[in-house]
Wavefront OBJ file of the C-alpha trace (Angstrom):
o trace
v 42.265 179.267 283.367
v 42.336 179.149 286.773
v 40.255 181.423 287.523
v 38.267 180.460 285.136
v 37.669 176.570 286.794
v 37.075 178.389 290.479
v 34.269 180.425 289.003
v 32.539 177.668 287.856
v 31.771 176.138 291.052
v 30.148 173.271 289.787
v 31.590 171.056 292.473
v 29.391 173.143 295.354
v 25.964 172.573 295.566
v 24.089 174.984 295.962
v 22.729 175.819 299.589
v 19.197 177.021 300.242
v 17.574 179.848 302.312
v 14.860 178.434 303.299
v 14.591 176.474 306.793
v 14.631 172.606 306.717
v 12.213 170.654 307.534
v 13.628 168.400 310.285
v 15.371 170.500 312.591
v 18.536 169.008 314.214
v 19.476 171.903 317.110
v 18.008 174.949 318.316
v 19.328 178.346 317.397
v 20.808 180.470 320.233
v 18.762 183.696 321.539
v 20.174 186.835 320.044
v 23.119 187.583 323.014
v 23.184 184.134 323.931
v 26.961 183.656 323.949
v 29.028 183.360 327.066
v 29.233 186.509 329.429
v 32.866 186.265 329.527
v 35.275 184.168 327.745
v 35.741 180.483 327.942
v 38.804 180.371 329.838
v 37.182 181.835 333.044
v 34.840 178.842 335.763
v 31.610 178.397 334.886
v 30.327 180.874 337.363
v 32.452 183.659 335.737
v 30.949 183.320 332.592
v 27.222 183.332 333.464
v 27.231 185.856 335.831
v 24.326 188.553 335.040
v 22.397 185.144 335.294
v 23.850 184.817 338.842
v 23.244 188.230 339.616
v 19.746 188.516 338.915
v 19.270 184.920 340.711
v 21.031 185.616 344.056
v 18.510 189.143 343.949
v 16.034 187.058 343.549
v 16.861 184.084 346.355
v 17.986 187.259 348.669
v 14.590 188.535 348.293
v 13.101 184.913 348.972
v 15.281 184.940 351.967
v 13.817 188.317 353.145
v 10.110 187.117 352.704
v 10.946 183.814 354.324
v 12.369 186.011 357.273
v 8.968 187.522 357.631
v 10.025 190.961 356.082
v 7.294 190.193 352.559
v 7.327 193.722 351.485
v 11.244 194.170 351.198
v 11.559 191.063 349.871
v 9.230 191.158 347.106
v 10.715 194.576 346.350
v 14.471 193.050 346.296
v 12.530 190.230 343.763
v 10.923 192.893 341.782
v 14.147 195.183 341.250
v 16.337 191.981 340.087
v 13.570 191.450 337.500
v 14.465 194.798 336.408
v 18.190 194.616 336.682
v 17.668 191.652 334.500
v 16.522 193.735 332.020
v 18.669 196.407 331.878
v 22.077 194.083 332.047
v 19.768 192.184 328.829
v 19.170 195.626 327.090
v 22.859 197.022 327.970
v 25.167 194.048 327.163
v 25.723 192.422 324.238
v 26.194 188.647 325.675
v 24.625 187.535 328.713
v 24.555 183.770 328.930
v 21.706 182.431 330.355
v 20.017 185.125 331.243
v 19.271 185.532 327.530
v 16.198 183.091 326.372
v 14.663 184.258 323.688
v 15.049 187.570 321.375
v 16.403 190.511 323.748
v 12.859 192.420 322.933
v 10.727 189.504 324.153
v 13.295 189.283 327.298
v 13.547 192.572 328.141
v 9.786 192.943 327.840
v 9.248 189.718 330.250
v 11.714 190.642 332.949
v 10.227 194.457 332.812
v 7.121 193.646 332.836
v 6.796 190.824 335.816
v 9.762 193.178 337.540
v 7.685 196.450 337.465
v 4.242 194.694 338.650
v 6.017 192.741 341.473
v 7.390 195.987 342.453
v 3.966 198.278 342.085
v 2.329 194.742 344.077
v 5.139 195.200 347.055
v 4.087 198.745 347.130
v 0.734 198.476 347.676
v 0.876 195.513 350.029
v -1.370 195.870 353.098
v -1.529 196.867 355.465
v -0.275 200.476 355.493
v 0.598 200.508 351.885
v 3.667 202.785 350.473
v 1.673 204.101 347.634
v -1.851 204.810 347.034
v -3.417 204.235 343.660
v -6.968 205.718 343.481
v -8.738 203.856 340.371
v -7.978 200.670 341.816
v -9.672 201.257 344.858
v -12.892 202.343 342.345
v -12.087 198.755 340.640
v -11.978 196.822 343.540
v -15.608 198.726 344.870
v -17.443 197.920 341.151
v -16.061 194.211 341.328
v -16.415 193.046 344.635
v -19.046 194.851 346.274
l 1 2 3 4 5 6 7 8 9 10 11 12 13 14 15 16 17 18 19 20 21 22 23 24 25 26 27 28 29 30 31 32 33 34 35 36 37 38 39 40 41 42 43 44 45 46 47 48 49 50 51 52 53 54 55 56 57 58 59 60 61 62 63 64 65 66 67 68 69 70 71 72 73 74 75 76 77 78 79 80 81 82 83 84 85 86 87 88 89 90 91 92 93 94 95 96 97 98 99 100 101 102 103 104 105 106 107 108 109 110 111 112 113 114 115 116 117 118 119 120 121 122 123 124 125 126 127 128 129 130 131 132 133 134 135 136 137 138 139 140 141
C-alpha cells in the first residue's frame, strides 16, 4: 500500500525540460566552480585567474619599462598558460567564462597571435615570415 501511494506521485508536479521564459540567474561556465575549496582566502581559490593576470601585468610592466618585445611575449605566453590550466583542470574560477572550448579557443588564439606579433616586431625581428612580406607589397604599395 505504501508503495503503492509513493508511486503515484500525484502530489509532485511535474517539472519541464524546456527553458523558462523569464530567466532569474545565469548558469555557471562549464569548470566554473572554485579552484580550491571554500575554506581557503579568496586569493587561494581563484588562483589560475591570478596566475594568468600577474603574467599578464608582469608583461605590462616589462613594456612600460621600455623592453615591448619581452613584454608582449610574457603577455602572449600567459594567454596561453590560460589555456592550458582551462583545458587541464577541471575548476578554474574565474578564469572560466564561457564553455571551456570557446575559452580555450579565445585565450589560444589572442595568446598565439600576440606571441607571432612580439616576434616579428621591428626592428630586427626574431622570425621572418615570407608571405607576409608579399601581403604587405600587394596592399600597400
Amino acid at each position: 500500500m505504501a508503495a503503492e501511494a509513493h508511486s503515484e506521485g500525484a502530489s509532485e508536479p511535474q517539472r519541464s525540460r524546456r527553458f523558462p521564459t523569464l530567466t532569474r540567474d545565469t548558469a555557471r561556465p562549464e569548470g566554473g566552480g572554485r579552484a580550491a575549496s571554500g575554506g581557503y582566502p579568496a586569493p587561494a581559490r581563484q588562483w589560475p585567474l591570478l596566475s594568468v593576470m600577474g603574467g599578464v601585468a608582469a608583461g605590462l610592466l616589462l613594456v612600460a619599462l621600455d623592453a615591448f618585445r619581452i613584454g608582449s611575449l610574457v603577455i602572449g605566453l600567459s594567454l596561453l598558460a590560460g589555456a592550458v590550466l582551462r583545458w587541464a583542470l577541471p575548476s578554474v574560477g574565474m578564469l572560466a567564462v564561457r564553455s571551456r572550448f570557446t575559452d580555450m579557443l579565445t585565450y589560444g588564439v589572442l595568446g598565439f597571435v600576440i606571441v607571432m606579433l612580439s616576434l616579428m616586431v621591428q626592428p630586427k625581428p626574431w622570425i621572418h615570415v615570407p608571405f607576409l612580406d608579399d601581403i604587405v607589397h600587394f596592399t600597400v604599395r
